[in-house]
N, C-alpha and C positions, 0 to 999 in steps of 0.2 A: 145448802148454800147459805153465807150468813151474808145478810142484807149490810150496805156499808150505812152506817150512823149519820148524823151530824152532828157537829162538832158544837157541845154545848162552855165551853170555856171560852167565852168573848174572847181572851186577849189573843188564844191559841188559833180560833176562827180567823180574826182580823188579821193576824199575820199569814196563816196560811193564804189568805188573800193576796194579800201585798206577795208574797212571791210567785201567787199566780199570774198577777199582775206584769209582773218583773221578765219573769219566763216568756208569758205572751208575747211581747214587748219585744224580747230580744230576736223573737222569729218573723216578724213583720216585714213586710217590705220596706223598703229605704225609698223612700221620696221625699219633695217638698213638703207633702200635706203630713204625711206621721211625720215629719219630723217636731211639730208643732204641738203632734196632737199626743204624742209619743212621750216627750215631756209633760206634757199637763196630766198625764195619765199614770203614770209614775208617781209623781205629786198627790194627786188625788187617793191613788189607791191605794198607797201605805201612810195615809194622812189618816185613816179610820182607828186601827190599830194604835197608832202612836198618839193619839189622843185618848182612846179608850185606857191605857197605859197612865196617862194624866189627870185623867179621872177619878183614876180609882187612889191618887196620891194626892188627891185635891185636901185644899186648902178649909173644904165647907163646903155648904149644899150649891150655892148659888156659885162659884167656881168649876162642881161637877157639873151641874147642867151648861154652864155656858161650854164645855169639853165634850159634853153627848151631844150638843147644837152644831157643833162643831165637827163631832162624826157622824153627824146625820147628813151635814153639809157637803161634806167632803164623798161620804156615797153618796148621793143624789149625783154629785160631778163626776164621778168616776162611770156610772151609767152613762152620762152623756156625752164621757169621751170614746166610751167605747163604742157610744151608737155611729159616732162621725167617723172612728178610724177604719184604713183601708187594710182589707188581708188580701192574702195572696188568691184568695178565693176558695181554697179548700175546703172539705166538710169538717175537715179537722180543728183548722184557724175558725170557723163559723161556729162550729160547735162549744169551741171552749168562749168565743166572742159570747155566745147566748149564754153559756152556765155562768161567766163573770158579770154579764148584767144580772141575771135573776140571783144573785150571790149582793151584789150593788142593791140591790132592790129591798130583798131581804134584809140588809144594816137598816136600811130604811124603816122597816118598821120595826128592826127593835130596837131601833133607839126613840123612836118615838114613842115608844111604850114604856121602855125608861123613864123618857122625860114624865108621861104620863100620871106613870107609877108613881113619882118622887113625889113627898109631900114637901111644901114650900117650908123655908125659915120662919 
């Protein structure tokens, strides 16, 4: 049995994200509160990706880091929309709810390790 990887190509990670994001998203239930939370979650989770993307076509050091600050920011928020929003309650909606935060969690520190890493101008 061959063990599944993770996905070591940031840009390919990050978006695989965002369309997890996206997918989740479209199975939720429809109420007042995801409807709020359902947008801001959207936003946030393909906001990693499409900066990592801007980063890497940056301008200079101090442009890339303000772009990984930027998808550090943007996972941190994506964890926090996913903690608020409502699922239909299934083990199925919970379980991918938990693998998207610890996914959220995990941009977290590598982009903080990024920043880390970078040596200043």
């Amino acid at each position: 049995m061959e063990k599944e990887s993770k996905i070591y190509d940031l840009e390919e990670r990050t978006g695989k994200f965002a369309e997890r994001i996206r997918d989740f998203c479209l199975k939720l239930p429809k109420n007042s509160a995801n409807y709020e939370y359902v947008s801001q979650l959207i936003r946030s989770g393909s906001s990693p990706g499409a900066n990592y993307i801007e980063a890497n076509e940056s301008l200079g050091n101090k442009d890339f880091k303000m772009k990984i600050k930027i998808c550090r920011k943007e996972s941190k928020e994506s964890a926090y929309w996913l903690r608020l929003i409502i699922t239909d309650g299934s083990d199925t909606m919970e379980e991918e709810r938990k693998a998207l935060r610890q996914e959220a969690k995990e941009f977290i520190l590598i982009f903080t390790a990024i920043l880390n890493n970078r040596k200043d101008d």
